[in-house]
C-alpha positions in Angstrom: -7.8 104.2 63.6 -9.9 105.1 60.8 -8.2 106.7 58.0 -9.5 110.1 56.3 -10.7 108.6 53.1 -12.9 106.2 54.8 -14.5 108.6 56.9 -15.0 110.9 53.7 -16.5 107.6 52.1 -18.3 106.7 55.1 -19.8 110.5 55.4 -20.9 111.3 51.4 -22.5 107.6 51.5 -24.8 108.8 54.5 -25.4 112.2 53.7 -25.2 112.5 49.9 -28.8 113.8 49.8 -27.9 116.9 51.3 -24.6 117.2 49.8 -26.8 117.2 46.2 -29.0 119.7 47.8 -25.9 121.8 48.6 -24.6 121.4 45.3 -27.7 121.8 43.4 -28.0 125.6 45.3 -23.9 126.1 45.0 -25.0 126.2 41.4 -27.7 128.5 41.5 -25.6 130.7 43.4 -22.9 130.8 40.5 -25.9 131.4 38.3 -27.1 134.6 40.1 -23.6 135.6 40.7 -22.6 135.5 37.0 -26.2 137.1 36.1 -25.4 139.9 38.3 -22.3 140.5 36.7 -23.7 139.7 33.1 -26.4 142.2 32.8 -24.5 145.2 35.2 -21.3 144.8 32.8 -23.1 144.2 29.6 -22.7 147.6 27.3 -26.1 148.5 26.5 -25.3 150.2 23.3 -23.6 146.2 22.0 -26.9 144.7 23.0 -29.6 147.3 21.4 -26.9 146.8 17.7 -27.6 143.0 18.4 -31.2 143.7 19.3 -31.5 145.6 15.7 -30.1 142.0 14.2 -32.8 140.2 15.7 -31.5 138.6 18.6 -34.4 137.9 21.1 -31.7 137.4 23.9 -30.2 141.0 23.6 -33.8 142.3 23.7 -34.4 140.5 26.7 -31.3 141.8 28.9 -32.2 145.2 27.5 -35.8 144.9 28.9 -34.7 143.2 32.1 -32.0 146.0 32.9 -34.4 148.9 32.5 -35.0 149.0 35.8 -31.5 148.3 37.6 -32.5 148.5 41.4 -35.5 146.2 40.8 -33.2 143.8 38.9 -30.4 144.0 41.8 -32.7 143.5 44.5 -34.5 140.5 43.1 -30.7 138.6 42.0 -29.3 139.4 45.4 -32.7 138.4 47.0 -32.2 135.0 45.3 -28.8 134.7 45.9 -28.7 135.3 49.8 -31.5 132.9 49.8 -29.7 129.9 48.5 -26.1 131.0 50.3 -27.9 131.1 53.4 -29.7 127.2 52.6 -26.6 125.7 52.2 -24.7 127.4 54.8 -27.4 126.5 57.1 -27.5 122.6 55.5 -24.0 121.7 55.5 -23.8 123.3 59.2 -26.0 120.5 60.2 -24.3 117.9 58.4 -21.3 118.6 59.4 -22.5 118.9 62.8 -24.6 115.6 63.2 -21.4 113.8 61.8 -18.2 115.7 63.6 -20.0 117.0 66.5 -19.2 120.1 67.8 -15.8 120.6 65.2 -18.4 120.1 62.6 -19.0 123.9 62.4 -16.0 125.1 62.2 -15.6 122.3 58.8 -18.9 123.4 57.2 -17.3 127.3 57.7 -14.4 126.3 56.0 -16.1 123.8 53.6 -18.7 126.5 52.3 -16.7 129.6 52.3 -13.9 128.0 49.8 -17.0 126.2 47.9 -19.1 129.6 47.8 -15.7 131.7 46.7 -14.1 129.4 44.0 -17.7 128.0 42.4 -20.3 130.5 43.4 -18.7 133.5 42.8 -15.0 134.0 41.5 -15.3 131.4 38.4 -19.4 132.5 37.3 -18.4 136.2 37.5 -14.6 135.6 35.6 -16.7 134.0 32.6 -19.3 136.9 32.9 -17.4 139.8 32.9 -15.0 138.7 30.1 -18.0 137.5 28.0 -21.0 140.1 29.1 -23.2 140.3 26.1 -23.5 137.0 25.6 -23.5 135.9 29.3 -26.6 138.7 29.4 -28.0 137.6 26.7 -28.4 133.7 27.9 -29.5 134.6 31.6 -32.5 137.3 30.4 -35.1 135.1 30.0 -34.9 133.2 33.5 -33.7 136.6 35.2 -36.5 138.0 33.9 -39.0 135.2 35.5 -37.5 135.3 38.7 -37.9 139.5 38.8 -41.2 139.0 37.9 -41.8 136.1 40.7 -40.1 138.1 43.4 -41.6 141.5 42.1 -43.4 142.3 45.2 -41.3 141.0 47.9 -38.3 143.1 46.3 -40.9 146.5 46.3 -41.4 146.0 49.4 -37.9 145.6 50.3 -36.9 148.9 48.3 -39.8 150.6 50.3 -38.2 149.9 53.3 -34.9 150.8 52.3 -36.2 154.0 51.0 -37.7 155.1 54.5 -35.0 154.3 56.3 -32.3 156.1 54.2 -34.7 159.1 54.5 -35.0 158.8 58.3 -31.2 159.4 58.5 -31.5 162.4 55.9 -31.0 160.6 52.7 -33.4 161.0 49.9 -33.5 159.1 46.7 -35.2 160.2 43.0 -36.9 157.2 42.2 -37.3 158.5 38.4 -33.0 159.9 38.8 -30.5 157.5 36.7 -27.8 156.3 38.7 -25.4 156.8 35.3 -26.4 159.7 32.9 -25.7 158.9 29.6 -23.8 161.6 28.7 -21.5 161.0 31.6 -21.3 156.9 30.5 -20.4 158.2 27.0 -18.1 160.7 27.7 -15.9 158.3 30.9 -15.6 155.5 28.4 -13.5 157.9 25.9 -11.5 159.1 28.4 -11.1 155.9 29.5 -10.3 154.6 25.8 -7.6 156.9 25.4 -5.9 156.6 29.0 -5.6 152.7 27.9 -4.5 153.3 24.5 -7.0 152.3 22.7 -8.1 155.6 21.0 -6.2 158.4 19.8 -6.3 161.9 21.2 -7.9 163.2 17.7 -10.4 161.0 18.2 -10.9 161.3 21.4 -11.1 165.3 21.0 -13.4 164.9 18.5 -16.1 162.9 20.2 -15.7 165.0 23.7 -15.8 168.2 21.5 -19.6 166.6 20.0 -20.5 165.7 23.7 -20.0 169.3 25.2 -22.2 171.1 22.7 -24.7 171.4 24.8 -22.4 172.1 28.0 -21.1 175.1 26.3 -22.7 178.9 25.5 -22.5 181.1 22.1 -20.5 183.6 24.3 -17.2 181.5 24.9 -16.4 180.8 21.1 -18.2 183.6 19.4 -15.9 186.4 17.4 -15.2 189.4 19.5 -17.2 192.6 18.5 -13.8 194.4 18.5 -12.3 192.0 15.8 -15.2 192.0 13.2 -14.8 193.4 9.5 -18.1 195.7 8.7 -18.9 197.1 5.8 -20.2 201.2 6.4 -23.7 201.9 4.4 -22.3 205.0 3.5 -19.0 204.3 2.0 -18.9 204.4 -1.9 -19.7 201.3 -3.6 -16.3 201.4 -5.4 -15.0 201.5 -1.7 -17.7 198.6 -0.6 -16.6 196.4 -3.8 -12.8 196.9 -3.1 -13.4 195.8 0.6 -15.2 192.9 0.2 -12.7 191.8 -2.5 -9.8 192.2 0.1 -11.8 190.6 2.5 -11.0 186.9 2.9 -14.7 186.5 4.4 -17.9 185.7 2.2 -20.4 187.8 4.9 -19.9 191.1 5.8 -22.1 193.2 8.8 -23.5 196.3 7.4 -23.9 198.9 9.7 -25.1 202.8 9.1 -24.1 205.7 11.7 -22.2 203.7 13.7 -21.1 199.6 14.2 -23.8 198.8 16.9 -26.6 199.7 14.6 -26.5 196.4 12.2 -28.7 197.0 9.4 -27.9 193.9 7.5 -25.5 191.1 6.4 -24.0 191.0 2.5 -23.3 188.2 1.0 -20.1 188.0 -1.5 -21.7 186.1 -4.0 -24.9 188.6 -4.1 -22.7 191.7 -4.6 -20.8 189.6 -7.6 -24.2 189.0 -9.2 -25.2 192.5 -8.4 -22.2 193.9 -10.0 -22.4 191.6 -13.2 -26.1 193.0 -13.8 -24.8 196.7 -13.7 -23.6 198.1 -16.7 -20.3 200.9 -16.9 -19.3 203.1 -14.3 -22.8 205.1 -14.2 -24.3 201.4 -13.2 -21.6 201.3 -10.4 -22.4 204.5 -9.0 -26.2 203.5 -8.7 -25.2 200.7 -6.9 -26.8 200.0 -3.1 -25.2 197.6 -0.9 -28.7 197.7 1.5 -30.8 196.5 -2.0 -28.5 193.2 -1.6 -28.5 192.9 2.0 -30.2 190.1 3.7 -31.5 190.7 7.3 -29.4 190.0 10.6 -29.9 187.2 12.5 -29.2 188.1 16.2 -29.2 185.2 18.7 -28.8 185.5 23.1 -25.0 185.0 24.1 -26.2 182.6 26.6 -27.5 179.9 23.6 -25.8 176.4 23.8 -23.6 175.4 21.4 -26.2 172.5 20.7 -29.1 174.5 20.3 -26.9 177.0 17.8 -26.0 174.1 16.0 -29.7 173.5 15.4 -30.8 176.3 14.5 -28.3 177.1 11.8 -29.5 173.6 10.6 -33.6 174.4 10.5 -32.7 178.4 9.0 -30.7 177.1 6.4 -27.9 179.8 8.3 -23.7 180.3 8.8 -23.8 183.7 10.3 -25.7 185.2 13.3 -24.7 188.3 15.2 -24.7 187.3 19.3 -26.0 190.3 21.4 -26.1 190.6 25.2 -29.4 190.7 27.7 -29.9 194.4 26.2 -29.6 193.7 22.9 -26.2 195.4 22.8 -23.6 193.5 20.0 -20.8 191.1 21.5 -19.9 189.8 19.0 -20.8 186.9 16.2 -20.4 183.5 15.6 -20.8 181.3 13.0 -21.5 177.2 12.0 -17.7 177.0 11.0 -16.7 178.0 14.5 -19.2 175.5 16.1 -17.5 172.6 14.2 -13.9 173.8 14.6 -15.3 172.9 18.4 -15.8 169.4 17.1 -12.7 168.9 14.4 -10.6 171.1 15.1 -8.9 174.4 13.6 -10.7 174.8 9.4 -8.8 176.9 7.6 -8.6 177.5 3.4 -6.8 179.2 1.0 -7.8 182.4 2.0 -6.6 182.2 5.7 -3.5 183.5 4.2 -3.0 185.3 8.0 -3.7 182.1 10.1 -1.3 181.7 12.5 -1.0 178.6 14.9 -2.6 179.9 18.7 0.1 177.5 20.4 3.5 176.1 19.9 6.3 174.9 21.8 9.5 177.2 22.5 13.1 176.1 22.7 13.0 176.4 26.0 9.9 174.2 27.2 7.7 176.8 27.3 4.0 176.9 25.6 3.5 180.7 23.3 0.0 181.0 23.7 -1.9 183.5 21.8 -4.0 185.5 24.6 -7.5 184.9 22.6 -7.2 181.3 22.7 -9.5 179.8 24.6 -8.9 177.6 27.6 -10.7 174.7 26.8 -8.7 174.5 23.4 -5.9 174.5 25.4 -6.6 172.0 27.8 -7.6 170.0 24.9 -4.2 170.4 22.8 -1.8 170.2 25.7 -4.3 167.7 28.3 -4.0 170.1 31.3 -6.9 171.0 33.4 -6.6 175.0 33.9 -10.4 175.8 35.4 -13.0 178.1 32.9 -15.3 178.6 35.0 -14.4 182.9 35.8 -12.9 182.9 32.1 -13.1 181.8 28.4 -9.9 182.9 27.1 -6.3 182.3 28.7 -5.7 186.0 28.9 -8.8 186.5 30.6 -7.6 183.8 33.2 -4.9 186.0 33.7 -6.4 188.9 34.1 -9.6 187.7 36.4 -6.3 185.8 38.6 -4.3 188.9 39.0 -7.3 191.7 39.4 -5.4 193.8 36.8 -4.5 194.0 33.5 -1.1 192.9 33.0 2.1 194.8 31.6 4.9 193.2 29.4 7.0 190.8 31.4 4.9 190.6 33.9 4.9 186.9 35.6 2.3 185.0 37.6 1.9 181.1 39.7 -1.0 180.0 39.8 -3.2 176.4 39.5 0.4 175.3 39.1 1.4 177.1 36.4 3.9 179.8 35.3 2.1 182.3 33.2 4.3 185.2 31.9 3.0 188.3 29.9 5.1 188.8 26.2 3.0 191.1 24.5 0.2 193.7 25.0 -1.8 195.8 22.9 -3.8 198.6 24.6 -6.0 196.7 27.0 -5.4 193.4 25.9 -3.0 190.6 26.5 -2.2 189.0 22.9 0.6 186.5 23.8 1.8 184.3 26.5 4.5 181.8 27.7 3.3 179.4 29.6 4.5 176.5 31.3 3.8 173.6 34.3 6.0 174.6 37.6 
């Protein structure tokens, strides 16, 4: 009887043409497999900094990787072509030498070849080593996307209409990743690994959502902003705006909706150096150092605020409703708290901390607070979609305006009512059930 080697020695003497041909398309399998993986898992922010250094490679896979579906179709177009070869060329190999077992041995044969060589070990290298994996692969990808260009256009046609006869459309021009989306996932990715700190990880989210967020869900209440009245005295005016720890002051006349204009602290100083005695005082205007309001739609981003404090050379606007009636104001400070965090000085002499832990467990919340700062601080998930501020959550859950003591369940939490002032909920305890 023959023994096993022999007949393996016998079989690779007579057939080692084909088995270089299968070898010789096992390795341009692992080469589409690991270019696949290369240029999908390559971060395209790493290659445009190595782009910036010069490297021709980076520019490439940047180029190549513009256009993901074309680049897919034409690597998987490739690598189904040469799979299928040497399926099909060891099949009749093995056939011609073992007879009819000989398929079920090529099946075997090919399917651990294909998994171990052709695609486990090119995409292991490739996705531990992307950049530069992408970076090698972008000049030949690129050929072969140019060469099978039209047979992979064709394909996608296809596709296309036959997605759309069963109801699904697709945007050709529609990313299949926004940016902002790829940006913001890695963070909160970062951060569940480890890898980034919650401070940082605030920060950059807090940057990200500018543009998400409106004027109207950070802006200072109308019913909490220090005005200055035209018609007080200007010993009155000066003594209030000393006390004040703010440096702008609203200035109304008749009554606080009509805002007549905005006084800075340092023009009333220099006003009041160039006056001479008491008889200089009581001449004294506040409207003659005024500056004019700057009113801006509650509905304005964050992001587009942001910019336009920047291009006016502006802190302080007043926010005003669809009929121009005041709501409130807002200013750059309280766009970058969004970013950094709380930003307080030496004359927040009254700033108190809008959360902190009792000795019970529970969360005091101050009711002004605004949900997303406390989803921020304490990484729970309460929805702002009917409200800004925790007590308005409350309220819009309950359909009424709570009384002291009151306690309500809801979105899995315990929310109970601790103090009240008029029409508004000022403090909370809070806390998961």
């Amino acid at each position: 009887m023959e023994s096993p080697i022999n007949a393996i020695v016998i079989f690779v003497s007579e057939y080692w043409p084909g088995l270089v041909a299968i070898f010789s398309l096992l390795v341009l399998s692992a080469f589409f497999s690991g270019s696949e993986t290369a240029l999908t898992a390559a971060s395209r922010g790493k290659l445009r900094a190595l782009a910036d250094k010069g490297s021709s490679g980076a520019v490439g896979a940047l180029k190549v990787t513009e256009d993901t579906e074309r680049l897919i179709g034409a690597i998987l177009l490739g690598n189904n072509l040469v799979n299928i070869l040497a399926a099909a060329l060891a099949t009749s190999m093995f056939t011609q030498a073992f007879g009819d077992r000989g398929v079920a041995l090529a099946t075997v044969f090919m399917t651990l070849l294909v998994l171990i060589y052709a695609e486990v070990l090119p995409k292991t290298y490739a996705i531990t080593n992307p950049e530069t994996a992408a970076r090698r692969v972008a000049p030949l990808i690129a050929m072969l996307v140019l060469v099978l260009s039209p047979i992979v256009t064709a394909i996608r046609w296809y596709v296309r209409l036959t997605l759309r006869a069963f109801g699904v459309k697709i945007d050709a021009k529609s990313s299949v990743l926004a940016t902002h989306d790829e940006i913001a996932g890695t963070i909160a990715l970062g951060h569940s690994e480890g890898s980034m700190q919650k401070d940082d990880r605030d920060r950059l989210l807090g940057a990200l959502d500018l543009k998400d967020r409106e004027v109207e869900e950070i802006m200072l209440h109308r019913s909490e902003i220090e005005m200055i009245d035209v018609n007080d005295t200007p010993e009155e005016i000066l003594a209030q705006c000393l006390r004040s720890s703010f440096t702008r002051l609203p200035i109304f006349q008749d009554h606080p909706e009509n805002i007549i204009g905005v006084v800075h602290a340092k023009d009333l100083l220099r006003a009041v150096h160039n006056l001479t005695g008491s008889a200089g005082i009581e001449d004294f205007r506040v409207k003659d150092v005024a500056i004019e309001p700057y009113f801006v739609p509650e509905t304005t981003s964050l992001d587009e605020q942001m910019r336009q404090f920047l291009r006016r050379r502006a802190h302080f606007a007043l926010v005003v409703d669809e009929y121009g009636a005041l709501q409130g104001l807002i200013t750059l400070e309280d766009i970058l708290e969004e970013i950094v965090g709380e930003i307080t000085d030496e004359h927040d002499t009254e700033f108190e901390t809008p959360i902190r832990l009792s000795e019970d467990g529970h969360c005091l919340v101050d009711g002004a607070m605004t949900i997303r700062d406390l989803n921020r601080q304490t990484d729970w998930s309460l929805p702002d979609e009917h409200a800004n501020t925790v007590a308005g959550l409350v309220i819009h859950e309950s359909q009424s305006i709570p009384t002291k003591g009151q306690v309500f369940s809801f979105y899995g939490f315990r929310f109970e009512v601790l103090e009240r002032s008029e029409n508004r909920v000022t403090r909370l305890k809070i806390r998961p059930l």
